[in-house]
C-alpha positions, 0 to 999 in steps of 0.5 A, a space after each residue: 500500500 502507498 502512504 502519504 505524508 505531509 499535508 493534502 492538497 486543496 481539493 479546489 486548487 486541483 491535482 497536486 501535479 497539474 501545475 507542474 509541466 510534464 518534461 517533453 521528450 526529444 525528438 531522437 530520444 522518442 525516434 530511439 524508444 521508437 526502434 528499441 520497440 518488438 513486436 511479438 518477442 518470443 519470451 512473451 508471445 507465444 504466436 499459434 498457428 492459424 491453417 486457413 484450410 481449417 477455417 469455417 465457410 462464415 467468419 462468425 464462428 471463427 471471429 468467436 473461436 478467436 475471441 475466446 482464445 484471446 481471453 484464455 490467453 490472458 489478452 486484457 480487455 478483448 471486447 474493446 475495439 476500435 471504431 471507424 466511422 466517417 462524417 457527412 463530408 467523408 472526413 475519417 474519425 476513430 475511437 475504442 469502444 466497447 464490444 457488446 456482442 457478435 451474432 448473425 446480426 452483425 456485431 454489436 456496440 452502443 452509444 448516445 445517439 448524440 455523441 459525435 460517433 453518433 451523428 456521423 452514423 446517422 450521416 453516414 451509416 457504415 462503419 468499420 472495427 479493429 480488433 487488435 490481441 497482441 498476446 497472439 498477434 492475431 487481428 481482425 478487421 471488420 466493416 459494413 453498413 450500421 444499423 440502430 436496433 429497436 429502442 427496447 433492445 437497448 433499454 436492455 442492454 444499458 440495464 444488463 449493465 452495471 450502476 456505473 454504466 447506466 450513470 454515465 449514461 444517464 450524465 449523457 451530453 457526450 461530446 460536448 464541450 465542457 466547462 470545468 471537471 467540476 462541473 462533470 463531477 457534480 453531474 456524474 454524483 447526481 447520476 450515480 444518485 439517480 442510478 441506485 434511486 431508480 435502477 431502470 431509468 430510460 435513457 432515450 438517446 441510449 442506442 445500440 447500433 449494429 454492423 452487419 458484415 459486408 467484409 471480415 479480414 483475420 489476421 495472424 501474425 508470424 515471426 518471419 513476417 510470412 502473416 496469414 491473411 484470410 479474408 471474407 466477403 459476402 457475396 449474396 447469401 454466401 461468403 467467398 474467402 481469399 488470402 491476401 499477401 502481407 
């Protein structure tokens, strides 16, 4: 356990720290961390193999099977991924978020429909994710068009979730300017309130939205770079699949 000693620092005046500049780093300091970087060192990633001759005709079941050996293989936080979308003017923008399922539906995230990521869907309702398990050197790309599920789909899905959850959804206004952390502080403590108060609250912009698969892209890396890249991509009711060079 860390202990302190001295005097606290007054909560009004902030972070001890956030008035002391944090020292830059030098462009060929960074350039040499940079270098002095592996990917995938044998003493700690144990890269498997991956025969696409194994792989199911439909890249569910294999995007599952990957999944759960990320998280038996100790990878932390397998259900975050990254998030592409596009603006109405085309204009890329990405974020992690959270995974909150994978089915014959598509794959599944949430968000306020507000939200920056939120509008951009409604401009443009296609997207693409990035998963990325460095414990196995394994990605998987996924992309295609974006739908919203119905309104009750996500009441459950908030609900199912836990208080910490449903209060930061009921503090809501993500992606707006805000004026000062105490101002998040103090609506984040009247959410948490309301959250234990009323535990089924409705959160109306609380949306689930779903992308169902136009093209998904599984990715195994290799330690003589010789990478297997096995790619689906829906053809009517079927998938075709190919390998693509490195």
């Amino acid at each position: 356990m860390r202990t302190h000693t001295g005097s606290a620092p007054d909560p009004a005046s902030g972070p001890a720290s956030a008035h002391i500049p944090a020292p830059d780093v030098p462009p060929s300091e960074f350039a040499s961390l940079l270098r002095s970087l592996r990917v995938w060192d044998r003493e700690v990633t144990e890269l498997p193999r991956f025969d696409p001759a194994t792989a199911p005709v439909e890249p569910l079941p294999l995007f599952r099977r990957w999944f759960a050996q990320a998280a038996a293989a100790g990878q932390t936080e397998p259900h975050t991924m990254s998030l592409a979308t596009a603006d109405a003017d085309g204009t890329p923008d990405v974020r992690t978020v959270m995974l909150h399922g994978a089915d014959e539906e598509g794959w599944h995230f949430a968000s306020h429909a507000g939200s920056r990521k939120g509008r951009q869907l409604t401009a443009r309702p296609y997207a693409a994710l990035g998963f990325y398990w460095p414990v196995q050197g394994r990605q998987v790309r996924v992309r295609g068009p974006v739908r919203t599920a119905p309104a009750e789909t996500a009441h459950a899905d908030l609900h199912a979730r836990s208080t910490g959850a449903l209060a930061s959804a009921l503090v809501g206004r993500q992606s707006e300017a805000l004026t000062s952390q105490a101002e998040l502080e103090r609506a984040s403590d009247d959410a948490w309130a309301r959250a234990r108060r009323e535990p089924d609250a409705a959160v109306p912009s609380w949306t689930v939205y779903v992308l169902e698969p136009d093209e998904v892209e599984f990715f195994q890396g290799d330690e003589r770079r010789r990478h297997v890249r096995l790619a689906y991509r829906r053809q009517g009711a079927h998938w075709i699949t190919e390998l693509l060079w490195p």
